[in-house]
C-alpha positions, 0 to 999 in steps of 0.5 A: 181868911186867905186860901190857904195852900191847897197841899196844906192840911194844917188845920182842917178844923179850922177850914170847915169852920170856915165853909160854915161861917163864910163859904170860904171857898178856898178852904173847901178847895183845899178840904176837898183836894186834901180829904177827897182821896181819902175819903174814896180810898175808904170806900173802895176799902170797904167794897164800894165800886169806882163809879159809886165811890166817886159819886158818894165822894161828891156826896160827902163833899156836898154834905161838907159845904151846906153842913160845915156850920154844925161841925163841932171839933168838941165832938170830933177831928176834921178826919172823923167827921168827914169819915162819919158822913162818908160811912153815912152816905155809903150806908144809906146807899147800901140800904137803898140797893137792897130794898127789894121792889115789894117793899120788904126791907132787907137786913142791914149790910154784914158788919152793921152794928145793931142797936145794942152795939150803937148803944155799946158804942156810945156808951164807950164814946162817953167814958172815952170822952170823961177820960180824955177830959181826965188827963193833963191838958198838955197830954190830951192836946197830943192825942187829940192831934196825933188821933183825931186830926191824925198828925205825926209827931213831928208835925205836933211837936213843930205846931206847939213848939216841943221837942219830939221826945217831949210829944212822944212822952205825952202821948205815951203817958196819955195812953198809958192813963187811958188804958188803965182808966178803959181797961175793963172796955178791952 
């Protein structure tokens, strides 16, 4: 595989397949230009300070490189596994600066979902996933491009070969079959 273009992040799925499979370091060179200020712009959202959000940053990006061969875009989009580790990391840094000197452990940060919530959510995740895997390949093809590997409709619409409307018409019966299929979820 060539170094792809380091402002590219056309197929980023497709670059951390190849971290995992070959150590292909031009493809985390262009991971890490293209996700890395994401990644600590979604940490200093969430209340992380500079110095730490640069240092969970790196983390992430060191979890990538020795993780990238479980990496499963089955399960979920580049973007969200790469979030999914930075909200880990962060979340394991937030436990470790509360644990008081005595041992106690204190309760986990506000807005952590509890277990019932964890399980909710997977429970969520799941009929998600079997309604996805419901709709019309075309259709859901759209929406795992536009929402999970977060490209535009005209980037879409270039990647397949389709006319915008058409793109736009997709994701719009897509979500429309979703929403009756999850209404009860809302």
């Amino acid at each position: 595989m060539r170094a792809p273009a380091a402002t590219n992040l056309a197929d980023p799925a497709a670059w951390i397949a190849a971290i995992g499979r070959e150590r292909h370091r031009g493809c985390f060179v262009a991971l890490f230009t293209g996700f890395a200020p994401r990644v600590r712009a979604y940490l200093l959202r969430h209340g992380v300070d500079e110095p730490m959000a640069d240092e969970l940053t790196q983390d992430v990006f060191v979890v990538i490189w020795r993780k990238a061969h479980l990496f499963d875009p089955e399960r979920a989009g580049a973007s969200a596994w790469i979030h999914t580790i930075a909200r880990n990391l962060w979340i394991d840094a937030v436990r470790r600066n509360r644990r008081p000197d005595d041992g106690r452990i204190i309760a986990p940060p506000e807005g952590e979902p509890t277990p019932e919530e964890q399980l909710n959510s997977s429970e969520n995740e799941a009929r998600l996933r079997a309604a996805l895997d419901s709709l019309p390949e075309h259709q859901a093809q759209v929406l795992r491009l536009s929402f999970f590997e977060e490209q535009t409709h005209p980037q879409i619409a270039e990647r397949l070969g389709l006319p915008l409307g058409t793109v736009k018409s997709r994701i719009r019966l897509a979500t429309g079959h979703l929403r009756g299929a999850l209404q009860d979820l809302a």
